[in-house]
C-alpha positions as CSV (number, residue, x, y, z in Angstrom):
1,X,4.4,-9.7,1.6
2,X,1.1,-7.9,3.7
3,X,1.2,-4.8,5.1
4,X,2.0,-5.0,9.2
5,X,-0.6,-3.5,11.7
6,X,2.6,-2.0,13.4
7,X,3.6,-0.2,9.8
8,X,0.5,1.0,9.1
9,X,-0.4,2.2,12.3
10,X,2.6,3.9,12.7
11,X,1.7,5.4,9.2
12,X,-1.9,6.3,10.2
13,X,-0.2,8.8,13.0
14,X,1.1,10.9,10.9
15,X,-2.0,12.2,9.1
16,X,-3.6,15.7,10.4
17,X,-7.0,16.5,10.6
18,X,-9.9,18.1,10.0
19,X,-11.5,21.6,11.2
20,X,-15.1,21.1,12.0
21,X,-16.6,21.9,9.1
22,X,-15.5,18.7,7.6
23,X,-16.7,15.8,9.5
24,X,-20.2,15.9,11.0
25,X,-22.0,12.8,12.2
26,X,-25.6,12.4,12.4
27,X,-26.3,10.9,15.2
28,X,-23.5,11.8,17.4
29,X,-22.4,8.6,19.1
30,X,-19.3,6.3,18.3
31,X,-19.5,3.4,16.4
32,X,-18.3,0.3,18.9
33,X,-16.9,-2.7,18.3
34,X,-19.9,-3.9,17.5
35,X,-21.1,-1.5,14.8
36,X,-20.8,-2.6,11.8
37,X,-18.9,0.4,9.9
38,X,-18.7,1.6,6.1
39,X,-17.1,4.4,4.1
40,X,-18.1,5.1,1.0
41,X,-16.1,7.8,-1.2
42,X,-18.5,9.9,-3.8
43,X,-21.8,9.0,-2.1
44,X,-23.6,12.3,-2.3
45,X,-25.4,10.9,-5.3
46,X,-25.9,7.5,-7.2
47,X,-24.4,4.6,-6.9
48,X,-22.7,5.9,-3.9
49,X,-25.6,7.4,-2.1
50,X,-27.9,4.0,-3.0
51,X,-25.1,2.1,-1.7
52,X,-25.0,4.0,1.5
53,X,-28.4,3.8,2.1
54,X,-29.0,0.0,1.9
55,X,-26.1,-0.5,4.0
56,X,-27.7,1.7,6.3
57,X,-30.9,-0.2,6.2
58,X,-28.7,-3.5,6.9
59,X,-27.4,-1.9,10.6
60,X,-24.2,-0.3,9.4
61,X,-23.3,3.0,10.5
62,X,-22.5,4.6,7.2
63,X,-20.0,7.4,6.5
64,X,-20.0,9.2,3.3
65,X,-16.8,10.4,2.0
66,X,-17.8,13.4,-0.5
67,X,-15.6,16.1,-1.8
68,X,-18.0,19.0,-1.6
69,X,-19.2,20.2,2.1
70,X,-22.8,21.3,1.0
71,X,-23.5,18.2,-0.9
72,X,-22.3,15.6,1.9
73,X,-24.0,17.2,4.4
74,X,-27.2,17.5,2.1
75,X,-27.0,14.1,1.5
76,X,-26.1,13.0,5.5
77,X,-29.4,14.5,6.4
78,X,-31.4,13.0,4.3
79,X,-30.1,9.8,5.5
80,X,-30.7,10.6,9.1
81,X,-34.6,11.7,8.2
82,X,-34.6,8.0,7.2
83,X,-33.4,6.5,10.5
84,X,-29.6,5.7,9.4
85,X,-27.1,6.5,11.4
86,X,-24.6,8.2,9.3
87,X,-21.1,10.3,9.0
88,X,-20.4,13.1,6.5
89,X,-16.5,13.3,5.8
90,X,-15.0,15.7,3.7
91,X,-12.9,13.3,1.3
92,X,-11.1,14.5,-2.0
93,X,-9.8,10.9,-3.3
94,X,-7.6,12.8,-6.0
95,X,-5.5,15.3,-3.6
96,X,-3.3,13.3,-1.0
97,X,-3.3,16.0,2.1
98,X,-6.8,14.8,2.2
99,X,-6.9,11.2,2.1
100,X,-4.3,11.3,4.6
101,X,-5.9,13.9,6.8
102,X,-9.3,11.8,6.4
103,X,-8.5,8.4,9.4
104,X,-7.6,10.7,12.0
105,X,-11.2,12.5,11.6
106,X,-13.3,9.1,10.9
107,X,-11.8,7.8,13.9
108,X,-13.5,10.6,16.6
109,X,-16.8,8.3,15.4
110,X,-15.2,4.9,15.1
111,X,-12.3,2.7,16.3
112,X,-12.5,0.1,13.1
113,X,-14.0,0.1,9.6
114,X,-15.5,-2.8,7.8
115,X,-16.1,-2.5,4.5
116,X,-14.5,0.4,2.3
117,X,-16.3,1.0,-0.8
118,X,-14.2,2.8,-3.3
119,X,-17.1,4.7,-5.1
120,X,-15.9,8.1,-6.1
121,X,-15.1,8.6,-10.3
122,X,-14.9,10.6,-13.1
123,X,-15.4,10.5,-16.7
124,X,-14.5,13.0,-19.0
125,X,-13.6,12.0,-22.2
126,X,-16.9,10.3,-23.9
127,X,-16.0,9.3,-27.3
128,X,-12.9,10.8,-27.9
129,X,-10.6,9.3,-29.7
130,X,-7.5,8.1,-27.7
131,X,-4.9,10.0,-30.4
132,X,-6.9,13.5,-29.7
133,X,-6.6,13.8,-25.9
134,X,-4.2,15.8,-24.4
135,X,-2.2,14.2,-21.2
136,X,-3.7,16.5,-18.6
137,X,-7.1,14.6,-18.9
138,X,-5.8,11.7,-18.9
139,X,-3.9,12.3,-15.7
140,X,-6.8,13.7,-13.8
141,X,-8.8,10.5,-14.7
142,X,-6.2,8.2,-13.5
143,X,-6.0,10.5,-10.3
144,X,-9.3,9.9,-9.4
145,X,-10.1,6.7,-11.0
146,X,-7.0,4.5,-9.9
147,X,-4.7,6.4,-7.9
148,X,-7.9,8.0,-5.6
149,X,-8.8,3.9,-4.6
150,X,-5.6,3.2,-3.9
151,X,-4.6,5.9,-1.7
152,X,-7.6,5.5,0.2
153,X,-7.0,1.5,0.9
154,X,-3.4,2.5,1.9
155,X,-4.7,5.4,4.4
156,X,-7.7,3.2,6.0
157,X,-5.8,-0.1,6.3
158,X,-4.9,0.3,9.7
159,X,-8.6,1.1,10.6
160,X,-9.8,-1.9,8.3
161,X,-7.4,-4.6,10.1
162,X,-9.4,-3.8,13.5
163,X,-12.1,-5.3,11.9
164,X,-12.7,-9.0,12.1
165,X,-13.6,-9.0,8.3
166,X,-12.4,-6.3,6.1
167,X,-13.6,-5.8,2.5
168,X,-13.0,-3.5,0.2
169,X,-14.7,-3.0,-2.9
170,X,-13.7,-1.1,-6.1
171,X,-16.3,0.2,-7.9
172,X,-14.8,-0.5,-11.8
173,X,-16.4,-0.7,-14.8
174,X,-16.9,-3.2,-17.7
175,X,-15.0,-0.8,-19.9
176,X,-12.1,-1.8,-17.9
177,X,-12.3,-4.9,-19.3
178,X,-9.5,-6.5,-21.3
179,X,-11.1,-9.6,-22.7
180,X,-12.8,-9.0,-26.6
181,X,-11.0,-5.8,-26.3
182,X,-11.9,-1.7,-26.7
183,X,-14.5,-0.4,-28.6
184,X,-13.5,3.1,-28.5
185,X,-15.3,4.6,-26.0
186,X,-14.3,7.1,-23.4
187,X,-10.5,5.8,-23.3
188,X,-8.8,7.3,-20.8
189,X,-12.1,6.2,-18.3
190,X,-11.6,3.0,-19.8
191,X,-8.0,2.9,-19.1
192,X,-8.6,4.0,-15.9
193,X,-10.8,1.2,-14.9
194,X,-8.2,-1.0,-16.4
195,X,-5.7,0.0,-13.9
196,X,-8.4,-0.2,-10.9
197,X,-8.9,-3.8,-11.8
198,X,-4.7,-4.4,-11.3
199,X,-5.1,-2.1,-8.6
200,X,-7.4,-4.5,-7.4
201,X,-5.3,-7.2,-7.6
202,X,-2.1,-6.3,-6.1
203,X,-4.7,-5.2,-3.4
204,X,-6.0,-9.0,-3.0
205,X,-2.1,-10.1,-3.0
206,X,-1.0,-7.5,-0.4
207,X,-3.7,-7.6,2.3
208,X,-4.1,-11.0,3.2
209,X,-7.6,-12.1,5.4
210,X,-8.9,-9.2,3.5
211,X,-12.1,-9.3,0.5
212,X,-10.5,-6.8,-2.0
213,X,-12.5,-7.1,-4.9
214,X,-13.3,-4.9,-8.3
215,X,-17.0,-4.3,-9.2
216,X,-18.6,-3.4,-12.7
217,X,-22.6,-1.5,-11.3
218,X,-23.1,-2.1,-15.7
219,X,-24.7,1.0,-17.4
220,X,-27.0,2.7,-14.7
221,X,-29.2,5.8,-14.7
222,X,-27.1,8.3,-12.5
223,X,-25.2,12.0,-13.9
224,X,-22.8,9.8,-15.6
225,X,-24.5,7.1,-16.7
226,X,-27.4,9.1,-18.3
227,X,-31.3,8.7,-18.2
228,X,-31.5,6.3,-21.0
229,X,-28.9,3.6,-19.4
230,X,-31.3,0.4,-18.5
231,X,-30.3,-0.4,-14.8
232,X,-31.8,1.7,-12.0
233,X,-29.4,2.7,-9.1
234,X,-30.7,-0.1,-6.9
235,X,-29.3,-2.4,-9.5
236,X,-26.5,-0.7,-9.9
237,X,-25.3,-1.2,-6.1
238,X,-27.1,-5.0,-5.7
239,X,-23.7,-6.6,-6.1
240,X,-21.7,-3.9,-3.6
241,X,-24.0,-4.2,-1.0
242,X,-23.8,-8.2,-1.3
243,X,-19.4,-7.9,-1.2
244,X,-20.2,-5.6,1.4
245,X,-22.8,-7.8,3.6
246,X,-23.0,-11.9,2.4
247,X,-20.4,-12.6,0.4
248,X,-17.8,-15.2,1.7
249,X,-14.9,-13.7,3.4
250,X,-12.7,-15.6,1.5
251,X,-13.8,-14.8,-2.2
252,X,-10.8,-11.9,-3.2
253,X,-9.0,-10.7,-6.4
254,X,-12.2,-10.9,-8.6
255,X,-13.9,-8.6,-10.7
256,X,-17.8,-9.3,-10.8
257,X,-20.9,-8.1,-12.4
258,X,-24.3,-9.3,-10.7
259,X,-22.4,-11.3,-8.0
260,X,-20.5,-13.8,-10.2
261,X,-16.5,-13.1,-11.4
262,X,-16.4,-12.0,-14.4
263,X,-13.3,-12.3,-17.2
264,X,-10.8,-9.2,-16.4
């Protein structure tokens, strides 16, 4: 069964928000119905930033959902030298008082969002072996990684269903993948990315009318992905922007890799 507008709403009310310090727009107007709007959680750098920034290029008024203050703000202004119109908020996807805190501040600069990219990630296990790590890391992955998405859907749902075409867009990873099975590399990421792509679709299931689909960038040259991975950062959000943008409204529950479903 979807979620109701009503519930959700109702839901949405009883977040807080934030002091000053953690939303700051650049430019200052709201975003009308008009506007197209998109959030896009770790976007300070890589993927998240690149995917910001051609989004921004397309029209959309962009709002970058970073943990650290300095950093989003760094990263807003250098959109706004480039002409985008753009919103730093302060967004911790692994700690729930923010998530929840986060709709009540994005919506002093917008009354709907369109597209919700969930970006933000962390890897910290490289190659060790699944028998060797201790739970505590593989908690904090599954935080971020899988629980982070999913909290953020739940919290901007009611802002998303004002749209007239929500997406949402899970940024996962071909590691996640079930199909020829693991290698043995960085398991609890991998894991993680598993879970995404069922978070994904029980997503699909739940929000009908919505585009909920999981994404693999494949190996790109960002902090994680290291300076000898083959795909440039452009590459790496080609098929995020296009979910985000052209896509049909109606292709859901997928996980793609260059715009084409891929096995899960």
């Amino acid at each position: 069964m979807g979620i109701g507008q009503k519930d959700l709403k109702a839901r949405l009310a009883l977040g807080g928000g934030f002091d000053d310090k953690r939303c700051y727009v650049c430019p200052s107007e709201l975003s009308g119905v008009n506007v197209k709007t998109a959030l896009i959680t770790g976007a300070s750098k890589g993927i998240g930033y690149e995917t910001a920034r051609q989004l921004a290029t397309k029209g959309f008024h962009v709002f970058l959902g970073v943990r650290n203050v300095d950093s989003g703000r760094k990263a807003a202004d250098a959109l706004a030298k480039k002409g985008a119109k753009v919103t730093f908020l302060q967004l911790d996807v692994s700690d729930l008082e923010s998530v929840s805190a986060a709709p009540g501040e994005f919506a002093k600069a917008a009354d709907h969002l369109d597209v919700l990219v969930n970006n933000a990630g962390i890897l910290l296990d490289g190659d060790s072996a699944l028998l060797t790590i201790d739970d505590e890391l593989i908690r904090k992955t599954l935080e971020t990684n899988t629980l982070g998405p999913l909290r953020v859907t739940r919290a901007f749902a009611p802002l998303l269903i004002n749209s007239s075409a929500p997406r949402v867009i899970n940024v996962s990873s071909g590691g996640g993948q079930l199909t020829d099975g693991a290698d043995g590399w960085a398991p609890a990421y991998c894991i993680s990315k598993t879970a995404l792509n069922g978070v994904t679709s029980q997503l699909a299931a739940a929000l009908r009318n919505f585009a909920v689909n999981s994404v693999c960038p494949g190996w790109v040259r960002t902090d994680m992905g290291g300076s000898g991975a083959p795909r440039s950062v452009e590459e790496g959000a080609d098929t995020i922007v296009w979910l985000a943008t052209d896509a049909p409204q109606n292709l859901t529950g997928k996980f793609l890799r260059d715009r084409h479903p891929i096995p899960w």
